[in-house]
C-alpha positions in Angstrom: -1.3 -4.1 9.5 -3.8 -1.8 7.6 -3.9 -0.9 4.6 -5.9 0.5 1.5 -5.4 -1.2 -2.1 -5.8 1.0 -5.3 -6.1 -0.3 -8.4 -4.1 2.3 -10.5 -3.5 2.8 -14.3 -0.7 5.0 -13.5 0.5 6.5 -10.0 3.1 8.2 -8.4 5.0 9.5 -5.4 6.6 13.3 -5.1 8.2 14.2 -2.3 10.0 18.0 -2.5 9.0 18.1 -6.2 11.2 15.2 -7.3 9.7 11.7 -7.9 10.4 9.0 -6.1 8.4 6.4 -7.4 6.1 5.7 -10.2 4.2 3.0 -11.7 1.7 2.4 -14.5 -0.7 -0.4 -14.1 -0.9 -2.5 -11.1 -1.7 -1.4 -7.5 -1.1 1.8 -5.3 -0.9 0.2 -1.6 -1.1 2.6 1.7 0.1 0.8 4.5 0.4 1.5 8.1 1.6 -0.5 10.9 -0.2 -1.0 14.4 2.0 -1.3 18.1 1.2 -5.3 17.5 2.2 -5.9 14.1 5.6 -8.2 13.1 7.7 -8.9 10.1 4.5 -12.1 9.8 1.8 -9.1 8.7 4.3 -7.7 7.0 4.9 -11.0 5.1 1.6 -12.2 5.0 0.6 -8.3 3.7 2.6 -8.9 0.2 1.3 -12.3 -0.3 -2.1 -11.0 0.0 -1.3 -8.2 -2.2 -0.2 -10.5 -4.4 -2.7 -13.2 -4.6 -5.5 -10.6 -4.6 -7.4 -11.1 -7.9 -9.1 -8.0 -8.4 -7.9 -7.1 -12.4 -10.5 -8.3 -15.0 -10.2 -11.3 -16.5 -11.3 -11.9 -20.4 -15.1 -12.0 -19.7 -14.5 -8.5 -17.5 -14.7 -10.3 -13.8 -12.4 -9.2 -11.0 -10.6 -12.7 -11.4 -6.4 -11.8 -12.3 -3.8 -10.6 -9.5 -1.3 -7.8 -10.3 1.5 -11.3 -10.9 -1.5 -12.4 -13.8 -1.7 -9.5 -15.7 2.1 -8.0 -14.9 1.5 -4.9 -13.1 3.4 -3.4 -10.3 3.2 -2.5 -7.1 3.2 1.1 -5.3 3.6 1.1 -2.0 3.3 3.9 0.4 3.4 4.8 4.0 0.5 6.5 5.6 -0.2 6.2 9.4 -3.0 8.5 8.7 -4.9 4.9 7.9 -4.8 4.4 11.7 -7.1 7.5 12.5 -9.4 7.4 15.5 -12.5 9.9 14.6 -15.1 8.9 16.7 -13.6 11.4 20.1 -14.3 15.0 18.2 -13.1 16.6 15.1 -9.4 16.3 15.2 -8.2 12.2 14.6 -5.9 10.4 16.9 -3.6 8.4 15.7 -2.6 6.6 18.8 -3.3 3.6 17.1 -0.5 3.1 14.5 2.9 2.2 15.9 5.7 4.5 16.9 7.4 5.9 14.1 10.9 4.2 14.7 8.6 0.3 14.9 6.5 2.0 11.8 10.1 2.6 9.9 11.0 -1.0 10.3 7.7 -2.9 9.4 7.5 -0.8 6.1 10.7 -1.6 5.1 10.2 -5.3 6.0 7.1 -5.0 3.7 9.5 -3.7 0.9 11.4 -6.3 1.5 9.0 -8.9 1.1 7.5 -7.4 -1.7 10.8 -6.8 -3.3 11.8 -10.3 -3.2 8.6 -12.0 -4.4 7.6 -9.5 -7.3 10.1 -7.9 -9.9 7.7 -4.5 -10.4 8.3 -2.7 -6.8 8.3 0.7 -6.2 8.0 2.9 -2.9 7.3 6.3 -1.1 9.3 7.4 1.6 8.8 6.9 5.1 8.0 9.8 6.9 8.3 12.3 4.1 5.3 14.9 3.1 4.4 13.4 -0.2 2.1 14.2 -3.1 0.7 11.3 -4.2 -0.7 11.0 -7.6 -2.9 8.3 -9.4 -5.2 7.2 -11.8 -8.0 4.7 -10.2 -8.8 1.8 -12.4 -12.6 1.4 -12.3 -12.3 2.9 -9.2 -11.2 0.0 -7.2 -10.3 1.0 -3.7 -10.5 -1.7 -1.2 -9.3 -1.8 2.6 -6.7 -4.8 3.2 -5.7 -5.2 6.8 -3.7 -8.1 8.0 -4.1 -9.5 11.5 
């Protein structure tokens, strides 16, 4: 499962000018699923999100998770994160999973993420959104589960 990790001060999600999910600190996570991925990345996706300490601590190191310092979580679907570049100038995107299998394992990661942390909001699959943020340091990192 891939996906890139944001660490946001504020972001939301638009979709036919109406929002459909905000947050203000915590993290801003585009995910897409891949043919091979299972409800386990999906699971194993949130815990990492989770667990992944990269909020400053007192002394201004990367060393809190989005549960230390109470932020929320963001998460978006993008099977753009799947792209294959490298056979000319327009991307392929054989590479993430079918749209009805990509449905499923994004709302399994909701799931997960809904049960485990109380701060939880979401895109929506499939839709053209605008998605808007505020990168915290910037802190962009690519997260992918295997």
């Amino acid at each position: 499962m891939l996906s890139l990790v944001q660490r946001v001060s504020e972001a939301r999600v638009v979709v036919d000018g109406e929002g459909v999910g905000a947050i203000g600190h915590g993290l801003l996570v585009l995910v897409c699923a891949e043919p091979a991925d299972t409800d386990d990345h999906a699971r194993r996706l949130v815990d990492k999100l989770l667990k992944l300490r990269i909020f400053g601590d007192d002394a201004g190191r990367m060393n809190r998770s989005v549960r230390d310092v109470g932020g929320a979580l963001l998460i978006v679907s993008q099977f753009t994160l799947a792209a294959d570049t490298a056979g000319g100038n327009r991307p392929s995107f054989s590479g993430a999973a079918p749209p009805a299998q990509g449905r499923e394992l994004y709302e399994r990661v909701l799931a997960h993420a809904r049960a485990a942390h109380p701060q939880v909001q979401a895109g929506r699959f499939g839709a053209h959104m605008q998605v808007q943020l505020v990168n915290d340091g910037p802190v962009t990192l690519p997260l992918n589960v295997r």
